[in-house]
PyMOL Python script that loads the backbone (N, CA, C, O; Angstrom):
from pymol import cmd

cmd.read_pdbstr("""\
ATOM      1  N   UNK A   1     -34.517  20.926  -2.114  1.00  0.00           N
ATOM      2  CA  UNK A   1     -33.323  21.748  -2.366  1.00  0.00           C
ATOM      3  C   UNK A   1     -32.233  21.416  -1.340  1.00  0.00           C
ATOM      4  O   UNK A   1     -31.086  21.405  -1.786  1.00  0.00           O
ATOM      5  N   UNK A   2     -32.433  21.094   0.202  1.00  0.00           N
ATOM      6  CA  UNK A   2     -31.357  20.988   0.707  1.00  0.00           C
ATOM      7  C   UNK A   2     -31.079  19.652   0.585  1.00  0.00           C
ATOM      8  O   UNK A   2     -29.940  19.445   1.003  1.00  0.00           O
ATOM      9  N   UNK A   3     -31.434  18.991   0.329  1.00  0.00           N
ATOM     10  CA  UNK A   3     -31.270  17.525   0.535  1.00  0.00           C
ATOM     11  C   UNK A   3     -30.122  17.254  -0.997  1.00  0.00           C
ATOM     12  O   UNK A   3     -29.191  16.463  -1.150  1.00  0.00           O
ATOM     13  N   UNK A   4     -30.768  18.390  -2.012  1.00  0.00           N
ATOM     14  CA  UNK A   4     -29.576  18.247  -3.349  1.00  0.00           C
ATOM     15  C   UNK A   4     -27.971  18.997  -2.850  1.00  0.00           C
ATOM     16  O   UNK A   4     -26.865  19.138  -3.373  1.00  0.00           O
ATOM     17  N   UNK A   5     -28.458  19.261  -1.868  1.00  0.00           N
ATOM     18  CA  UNK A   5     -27.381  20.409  -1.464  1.00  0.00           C
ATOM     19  C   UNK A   5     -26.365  19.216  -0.849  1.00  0.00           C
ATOM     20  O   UNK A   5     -25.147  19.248  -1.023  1.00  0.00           O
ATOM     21  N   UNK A   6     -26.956  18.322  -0.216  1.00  0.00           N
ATOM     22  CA  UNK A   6     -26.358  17.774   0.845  1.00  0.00           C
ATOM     23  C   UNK A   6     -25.876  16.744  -0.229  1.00  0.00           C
ATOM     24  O   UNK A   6     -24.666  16.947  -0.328  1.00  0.00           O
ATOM     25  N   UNK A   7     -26.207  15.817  -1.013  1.00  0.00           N
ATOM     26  CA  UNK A   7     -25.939  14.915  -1.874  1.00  0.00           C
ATOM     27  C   UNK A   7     -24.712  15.758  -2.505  1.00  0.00           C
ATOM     28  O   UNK A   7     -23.657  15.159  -2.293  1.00  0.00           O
ATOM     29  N   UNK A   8     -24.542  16.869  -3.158  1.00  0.00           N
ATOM     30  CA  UNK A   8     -23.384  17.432  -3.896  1.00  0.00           C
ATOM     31  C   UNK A   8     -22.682  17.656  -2.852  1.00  0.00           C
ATOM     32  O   UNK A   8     -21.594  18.038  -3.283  1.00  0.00           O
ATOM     33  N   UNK A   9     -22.646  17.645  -1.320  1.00  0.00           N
ATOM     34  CA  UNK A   9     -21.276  17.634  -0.902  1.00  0.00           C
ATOM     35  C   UNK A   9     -20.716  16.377  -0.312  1.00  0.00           C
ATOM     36  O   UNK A   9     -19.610  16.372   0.229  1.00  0.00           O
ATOM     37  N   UNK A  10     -21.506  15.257  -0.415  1.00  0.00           N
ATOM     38  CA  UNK A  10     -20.960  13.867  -0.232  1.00  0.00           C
ATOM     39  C   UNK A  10     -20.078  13.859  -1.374  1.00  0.00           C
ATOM     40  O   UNK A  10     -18.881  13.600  -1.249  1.00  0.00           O
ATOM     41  N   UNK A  11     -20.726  14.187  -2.705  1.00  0.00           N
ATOM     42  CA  UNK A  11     -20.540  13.553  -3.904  1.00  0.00           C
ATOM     43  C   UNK A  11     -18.825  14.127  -3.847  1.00  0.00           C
ATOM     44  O   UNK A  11     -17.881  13.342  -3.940  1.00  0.00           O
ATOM     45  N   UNK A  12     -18.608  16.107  -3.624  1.00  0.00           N
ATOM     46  CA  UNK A  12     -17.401  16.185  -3.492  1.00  0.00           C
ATOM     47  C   UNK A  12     -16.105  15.514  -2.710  1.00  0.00           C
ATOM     48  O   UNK A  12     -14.969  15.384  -3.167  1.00  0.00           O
ATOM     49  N   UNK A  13     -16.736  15.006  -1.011  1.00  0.00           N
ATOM     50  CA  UNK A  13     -16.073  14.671  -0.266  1.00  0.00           C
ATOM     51  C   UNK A  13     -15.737  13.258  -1.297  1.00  0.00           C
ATOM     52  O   UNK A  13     -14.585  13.065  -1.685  1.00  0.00           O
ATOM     53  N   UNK A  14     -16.797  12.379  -1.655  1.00  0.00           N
ATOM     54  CA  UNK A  14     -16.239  11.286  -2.109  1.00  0.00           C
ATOM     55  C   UNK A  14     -14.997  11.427  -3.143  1.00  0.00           C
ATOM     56  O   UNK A  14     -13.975  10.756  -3.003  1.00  0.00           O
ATOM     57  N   UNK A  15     -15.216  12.557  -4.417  1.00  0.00           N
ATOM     58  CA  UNK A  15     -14.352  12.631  -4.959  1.00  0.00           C
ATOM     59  C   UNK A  15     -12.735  13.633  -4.550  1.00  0.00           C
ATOM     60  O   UNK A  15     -11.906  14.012  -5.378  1.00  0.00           O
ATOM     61  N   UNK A  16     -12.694  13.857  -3.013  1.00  0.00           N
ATOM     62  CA  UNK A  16     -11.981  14.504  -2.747  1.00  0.00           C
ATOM     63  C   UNK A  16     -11.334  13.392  -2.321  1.00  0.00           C
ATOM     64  O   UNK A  16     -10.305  13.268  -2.986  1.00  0.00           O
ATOM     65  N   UNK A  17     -11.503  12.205  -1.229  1.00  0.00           N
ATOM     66  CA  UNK A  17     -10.833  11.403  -1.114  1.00  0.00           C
ATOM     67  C   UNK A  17     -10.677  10.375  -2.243  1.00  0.00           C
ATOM     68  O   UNK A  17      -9.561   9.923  -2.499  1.00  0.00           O
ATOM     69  N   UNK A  18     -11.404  10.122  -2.696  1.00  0.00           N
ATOM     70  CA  UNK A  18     -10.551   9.601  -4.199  1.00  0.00           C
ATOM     71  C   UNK A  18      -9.188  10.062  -4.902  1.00  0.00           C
ATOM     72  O   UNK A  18      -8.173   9.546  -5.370  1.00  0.00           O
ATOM     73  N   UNK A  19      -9.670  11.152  -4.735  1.00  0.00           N
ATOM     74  CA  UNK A  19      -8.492  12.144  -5.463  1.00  0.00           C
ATOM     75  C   UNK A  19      -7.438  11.410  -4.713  1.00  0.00           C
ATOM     76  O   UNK A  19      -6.672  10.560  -5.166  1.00  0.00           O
ATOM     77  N   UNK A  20      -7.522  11.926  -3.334  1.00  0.00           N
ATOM     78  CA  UNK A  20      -6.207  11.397  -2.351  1.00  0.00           C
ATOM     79  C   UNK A  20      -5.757   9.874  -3.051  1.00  0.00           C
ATOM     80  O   UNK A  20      -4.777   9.662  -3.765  1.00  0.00           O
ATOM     81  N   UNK A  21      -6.576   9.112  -2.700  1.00  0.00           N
ATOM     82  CA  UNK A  21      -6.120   8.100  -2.927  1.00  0.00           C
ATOM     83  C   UNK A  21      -5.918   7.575  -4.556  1.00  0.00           C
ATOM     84  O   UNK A  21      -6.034   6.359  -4.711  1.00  0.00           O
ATOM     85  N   UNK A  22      -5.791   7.931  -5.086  1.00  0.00           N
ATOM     86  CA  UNK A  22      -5.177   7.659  -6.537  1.00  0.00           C
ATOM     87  C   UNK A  22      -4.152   8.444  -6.794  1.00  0.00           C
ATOM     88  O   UNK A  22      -3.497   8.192  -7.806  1.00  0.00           O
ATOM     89  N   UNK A  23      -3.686   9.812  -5.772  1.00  0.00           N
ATOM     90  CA  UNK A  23      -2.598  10.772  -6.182  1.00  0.00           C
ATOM     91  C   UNK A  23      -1.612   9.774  -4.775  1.00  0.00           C
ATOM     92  O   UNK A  23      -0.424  10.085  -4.858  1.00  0.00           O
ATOM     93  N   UNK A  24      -1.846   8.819  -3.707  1.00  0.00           N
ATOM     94  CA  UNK A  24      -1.255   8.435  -3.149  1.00  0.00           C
ATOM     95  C   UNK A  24      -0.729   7.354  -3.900  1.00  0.00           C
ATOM     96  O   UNK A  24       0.495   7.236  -3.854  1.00  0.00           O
ATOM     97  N   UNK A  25      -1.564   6.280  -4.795  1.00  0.00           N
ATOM     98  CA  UNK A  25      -1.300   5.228  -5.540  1.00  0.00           C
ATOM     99  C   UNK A  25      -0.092   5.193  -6.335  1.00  0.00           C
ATOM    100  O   UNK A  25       0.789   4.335  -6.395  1.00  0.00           O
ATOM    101  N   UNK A  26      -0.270   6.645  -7.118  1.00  0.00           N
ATOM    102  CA  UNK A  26       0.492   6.979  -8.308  1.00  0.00           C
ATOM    103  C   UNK A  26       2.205   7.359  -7.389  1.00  0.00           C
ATOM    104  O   UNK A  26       3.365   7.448  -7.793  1.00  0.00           O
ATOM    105  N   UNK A  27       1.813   7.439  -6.574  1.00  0.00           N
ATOM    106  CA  UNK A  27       3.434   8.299  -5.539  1.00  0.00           C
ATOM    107  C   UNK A  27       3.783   6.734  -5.311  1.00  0.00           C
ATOM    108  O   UNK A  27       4.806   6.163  -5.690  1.00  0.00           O
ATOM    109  N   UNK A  28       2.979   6.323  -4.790  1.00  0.00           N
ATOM    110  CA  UNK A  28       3.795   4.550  -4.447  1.00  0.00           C
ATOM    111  C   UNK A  28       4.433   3.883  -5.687  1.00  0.00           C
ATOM    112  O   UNK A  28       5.475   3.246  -5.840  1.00  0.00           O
ATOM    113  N   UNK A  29       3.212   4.339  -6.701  1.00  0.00           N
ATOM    114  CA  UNK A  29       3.925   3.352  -8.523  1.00  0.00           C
ATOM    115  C   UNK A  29       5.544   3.682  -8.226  1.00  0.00           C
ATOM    116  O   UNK A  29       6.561   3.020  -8.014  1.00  0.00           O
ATOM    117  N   UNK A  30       5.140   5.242  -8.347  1.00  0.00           N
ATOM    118  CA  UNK A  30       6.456   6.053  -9.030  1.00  0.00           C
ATOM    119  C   UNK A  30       7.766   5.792  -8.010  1.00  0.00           C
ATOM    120  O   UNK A  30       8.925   5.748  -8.424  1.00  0.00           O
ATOM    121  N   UNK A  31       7.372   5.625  -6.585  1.00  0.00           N
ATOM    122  CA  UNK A  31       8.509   5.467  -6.070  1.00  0.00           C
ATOM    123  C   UNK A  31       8.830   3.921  -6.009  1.00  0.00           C
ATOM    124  O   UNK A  31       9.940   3.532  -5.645  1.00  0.00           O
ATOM    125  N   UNK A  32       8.117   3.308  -6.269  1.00  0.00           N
ATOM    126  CA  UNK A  32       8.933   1.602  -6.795  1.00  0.00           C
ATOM    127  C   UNK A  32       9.430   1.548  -7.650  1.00  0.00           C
ATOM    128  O   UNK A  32      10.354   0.736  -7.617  1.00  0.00           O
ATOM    129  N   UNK A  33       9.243   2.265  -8.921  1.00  0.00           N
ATOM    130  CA  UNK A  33       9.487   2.284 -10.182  1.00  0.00           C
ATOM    131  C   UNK A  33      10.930   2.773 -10.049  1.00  0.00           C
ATOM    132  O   UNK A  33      11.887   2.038 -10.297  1.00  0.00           O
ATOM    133  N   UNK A  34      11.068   4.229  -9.591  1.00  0.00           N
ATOM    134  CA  UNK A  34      12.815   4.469  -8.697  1.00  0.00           C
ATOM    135  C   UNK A  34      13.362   3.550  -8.137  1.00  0.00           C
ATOM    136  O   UNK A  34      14.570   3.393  -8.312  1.00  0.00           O
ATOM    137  N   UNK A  35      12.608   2.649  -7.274  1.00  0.00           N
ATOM    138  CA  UNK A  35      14.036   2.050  -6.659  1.00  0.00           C
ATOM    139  C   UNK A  35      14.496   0.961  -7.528  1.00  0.00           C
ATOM    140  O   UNK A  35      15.677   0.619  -7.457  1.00  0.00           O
ATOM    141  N   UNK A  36      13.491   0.232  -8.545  1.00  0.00           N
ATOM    142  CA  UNK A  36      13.969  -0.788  -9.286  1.00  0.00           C
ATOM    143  C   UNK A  36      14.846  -0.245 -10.575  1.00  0.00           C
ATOM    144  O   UNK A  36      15.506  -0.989 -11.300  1.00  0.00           O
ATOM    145  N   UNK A  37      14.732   1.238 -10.737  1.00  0.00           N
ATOM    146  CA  UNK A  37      15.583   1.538 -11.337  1.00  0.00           C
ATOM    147  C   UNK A  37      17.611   1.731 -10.855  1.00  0.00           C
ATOM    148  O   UNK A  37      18.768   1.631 -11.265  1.00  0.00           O
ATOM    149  N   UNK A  38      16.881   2.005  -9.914  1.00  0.00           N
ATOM    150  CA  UNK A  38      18.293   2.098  -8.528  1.00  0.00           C
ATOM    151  C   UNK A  38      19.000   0.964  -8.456  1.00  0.00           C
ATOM    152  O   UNK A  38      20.227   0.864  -8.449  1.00  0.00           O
ATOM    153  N   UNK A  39      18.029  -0.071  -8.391  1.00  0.00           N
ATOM    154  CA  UNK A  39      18.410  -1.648  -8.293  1.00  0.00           C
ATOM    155  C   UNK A  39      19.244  -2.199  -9.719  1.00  0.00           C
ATOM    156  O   UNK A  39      20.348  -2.743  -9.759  1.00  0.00           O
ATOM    157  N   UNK A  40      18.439  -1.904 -10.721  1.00  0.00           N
ATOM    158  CA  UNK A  40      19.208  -2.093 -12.105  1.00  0.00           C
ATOM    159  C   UNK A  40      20.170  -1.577 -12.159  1.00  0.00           C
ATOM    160  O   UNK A  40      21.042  -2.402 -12.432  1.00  0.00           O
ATOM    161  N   UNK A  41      20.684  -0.287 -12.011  1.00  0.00           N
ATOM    162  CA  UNK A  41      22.068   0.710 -11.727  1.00  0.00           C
ATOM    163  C   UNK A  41      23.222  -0.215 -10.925  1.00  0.00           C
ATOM    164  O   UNK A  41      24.377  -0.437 -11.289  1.00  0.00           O
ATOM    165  N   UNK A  42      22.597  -0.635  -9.832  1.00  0.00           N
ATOM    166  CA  UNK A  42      23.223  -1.547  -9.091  1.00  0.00           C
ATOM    167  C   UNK A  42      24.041  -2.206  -9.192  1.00  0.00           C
ATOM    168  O   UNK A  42      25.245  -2.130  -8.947  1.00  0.00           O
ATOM    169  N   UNK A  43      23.127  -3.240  -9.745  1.00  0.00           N
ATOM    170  CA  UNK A  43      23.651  -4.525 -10.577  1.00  0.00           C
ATOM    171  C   UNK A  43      24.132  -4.444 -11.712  1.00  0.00           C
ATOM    172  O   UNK A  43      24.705  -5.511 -11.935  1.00  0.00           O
ATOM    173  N   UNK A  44      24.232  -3.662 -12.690  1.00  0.00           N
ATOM    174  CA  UNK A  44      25.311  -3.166 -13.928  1.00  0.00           C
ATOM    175  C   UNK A  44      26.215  -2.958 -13.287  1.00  0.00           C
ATOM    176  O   UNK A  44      27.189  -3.549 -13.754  1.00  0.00           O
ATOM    177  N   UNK A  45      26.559  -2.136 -11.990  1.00  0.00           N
ATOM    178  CA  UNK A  45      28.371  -1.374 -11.280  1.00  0.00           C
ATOM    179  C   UNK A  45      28.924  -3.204 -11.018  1.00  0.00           C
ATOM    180  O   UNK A  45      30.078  -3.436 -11.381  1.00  0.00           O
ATOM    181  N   UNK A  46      28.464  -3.884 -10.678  1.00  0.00           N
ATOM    182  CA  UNK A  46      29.104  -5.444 -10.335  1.00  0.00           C
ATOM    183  C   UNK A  46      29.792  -6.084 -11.696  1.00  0.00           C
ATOM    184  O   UNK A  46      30.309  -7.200 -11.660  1.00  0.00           O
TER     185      UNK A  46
END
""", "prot")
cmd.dss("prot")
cmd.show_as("cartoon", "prot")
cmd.util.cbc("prot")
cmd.orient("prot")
């Protein structure tokens, strides 16, 4: 019993930093995705 105990809170920690890091991934997409939109804006005002 404790040893299942202990396995379900790796299992959370693992999926807690996962979490992080795929909600960090998605913030990096999204903010490249802005600036190349910024960039296109750009270069249309020329």
């Amino acid at each position: 019993m404790e040893n299942k105990n202990k396995n379900e809170k790796i299992k959370m920690k693992k999926m807690l930093k996962n979490k992080k890091i795929t909600i960090r991934k998605k913030r990096l997409k999204r903010e490249k995705n802005e600036k190349e939109k910024k960039r296109e804006k750009d270069k249309k005002k020329d």
